[in-house]
N, C-alpha and C positions, 0 to 999 in steps of 0.2 A: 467585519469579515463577510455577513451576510449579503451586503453590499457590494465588496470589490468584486461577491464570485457569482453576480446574477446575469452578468453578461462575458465570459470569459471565451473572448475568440481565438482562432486554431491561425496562428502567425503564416506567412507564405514560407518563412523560411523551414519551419516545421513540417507544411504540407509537402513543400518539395524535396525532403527529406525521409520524410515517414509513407508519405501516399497515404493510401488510406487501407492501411494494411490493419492484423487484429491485433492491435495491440495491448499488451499487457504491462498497467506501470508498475515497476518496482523500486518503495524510496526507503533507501536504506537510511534514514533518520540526517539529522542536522546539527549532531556532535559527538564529537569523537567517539564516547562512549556508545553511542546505538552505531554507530558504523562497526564500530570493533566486536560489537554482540550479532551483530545481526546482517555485516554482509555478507559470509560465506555461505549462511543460511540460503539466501536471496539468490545468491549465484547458481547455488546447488537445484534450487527451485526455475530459476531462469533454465539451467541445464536439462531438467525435464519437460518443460512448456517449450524448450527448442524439437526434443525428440517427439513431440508433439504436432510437425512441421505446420498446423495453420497457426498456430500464437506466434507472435514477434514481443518477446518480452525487451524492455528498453529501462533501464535504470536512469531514475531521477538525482541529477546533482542537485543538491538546494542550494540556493543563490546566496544563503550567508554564511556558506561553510567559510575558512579563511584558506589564503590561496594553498599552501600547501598541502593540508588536508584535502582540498578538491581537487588537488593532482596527483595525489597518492591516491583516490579514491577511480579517479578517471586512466590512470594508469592498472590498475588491479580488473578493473572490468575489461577493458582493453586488451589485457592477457590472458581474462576469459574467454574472448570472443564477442564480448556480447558489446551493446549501443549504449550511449548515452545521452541524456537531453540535458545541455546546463541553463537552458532556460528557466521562467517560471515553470514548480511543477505542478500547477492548476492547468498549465496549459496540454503537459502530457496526460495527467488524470483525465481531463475532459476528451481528448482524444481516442479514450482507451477503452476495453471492452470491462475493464473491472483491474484493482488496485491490490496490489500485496504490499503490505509494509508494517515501519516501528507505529506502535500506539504512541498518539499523541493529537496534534493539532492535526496533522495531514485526513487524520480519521472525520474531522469535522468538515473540514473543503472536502473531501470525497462526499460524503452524506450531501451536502451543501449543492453540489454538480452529478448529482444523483447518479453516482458510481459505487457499485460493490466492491467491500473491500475486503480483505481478508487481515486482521489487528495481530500481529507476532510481539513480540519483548521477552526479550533472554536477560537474565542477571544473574550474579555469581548467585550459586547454592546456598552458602550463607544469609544472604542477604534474601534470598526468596523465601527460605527456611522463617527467618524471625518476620518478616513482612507478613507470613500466612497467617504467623499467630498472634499479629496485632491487628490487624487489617482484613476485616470483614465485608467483604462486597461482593454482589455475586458478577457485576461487571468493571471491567476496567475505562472501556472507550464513551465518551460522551456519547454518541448515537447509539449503542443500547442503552445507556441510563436516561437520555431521553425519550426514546420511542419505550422502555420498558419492556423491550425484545429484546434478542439475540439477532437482529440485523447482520453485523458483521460477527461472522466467529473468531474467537476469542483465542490463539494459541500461545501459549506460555510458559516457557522455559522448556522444558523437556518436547512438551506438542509442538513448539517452533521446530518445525520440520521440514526441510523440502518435500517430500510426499504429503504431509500433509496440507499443508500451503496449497500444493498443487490438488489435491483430491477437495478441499472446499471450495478454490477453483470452480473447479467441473462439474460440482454440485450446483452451482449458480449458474453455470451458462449454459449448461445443457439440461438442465431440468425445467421448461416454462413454468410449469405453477408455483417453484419456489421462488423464480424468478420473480415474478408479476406481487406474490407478496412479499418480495423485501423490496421492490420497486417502491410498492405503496406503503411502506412503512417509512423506508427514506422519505417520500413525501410529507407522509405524516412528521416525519421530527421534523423536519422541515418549516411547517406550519408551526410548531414549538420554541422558535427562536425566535 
């Protein structure tokens, strides 16, 4: 991984698509289950970075969703309004001003293409409930358990919020000095792998 994502170029058909507007990725996960917890979220968060008119938020299809899935998926943003990239989405991450999505791998290729990300994951109540009380950790995402920071913030279940999404956001792009230390902290985890 550290490899495929040290030289990740911006495709022509991408550029002639996107220009080089501010864009914002948003990947609503790579199976069923983070799609179904986590794209209305995403949309709702898209819907405020649109009243926001400089961000162009563009939602990531991941390239091994199975066809139906990606057409239920590209069809539902569709009737949002909003874009989609079914390319690689290293390729949109890299393009973008900073990254909202499900925790998982995506969170490592963003650190990886030094992009801010914002880490969401929704699950039934139940199951968050018994996880809290077996399951001790103060982080979920690999680039805080790496760098040993709070890099990307952390929102979970109930904090999976489009306001909030959107308000860590804006914390990051519009704040330099926060900015320049998670910059260099993604660096640092970086140098960690």
């Amino acid at each position: 991984l550290v490899n495929d994502l040290k030289d990740v170029k911006i495709s022509e058909e991408f550029s002639k698509r996107f220009g080089d507007s501010k864009i914002i990725a948003l990947m609503p996960g790579s199976r069923r289950y983070d799609i179904d917890f986590h794209l209305e979220i995403l949309i709702g968060a898209a819907k405020l970075l649109r009243e926001k008119n400089y961000f162009r938020p563009v939602f990531s299809i991941a390239t091994g969703l199975n066809q139906d899935l990606a057409e239920k998926l590209k069809k539902r943003i569709k009737e949002s309004g909003f874009e989609f990239w079914d390319g690689e989405g290293r390729e949109l991450m890299s393009a973008s001003l900073a990254v909202a999505g499900v925790s998982g791998t995506v969170a490592v290729e963003a650190m990886l293409l030094n992009r801010f990300m914002v880490v969401i994951y929704n699950m039934k109540k139940l199951n968050y409930a018994i996880l809290k009380r077996l399951v001790h950790v103060k982080n979920i995402s690999v680039p805080n358990l790496l760098t040993q920071t709070e890099v990307y913030p952390e929102l979970l279940c109930s904090e999976a919020t489009p306001e909030n999404i959107v308000s860590e956001l804006e914390k990051y792009l519009n704040d330099p000095e926060r900015k320049k230390f998670i910059d260099e902290s993604l660096r640092e985890g970086v140098k960690l792998m």
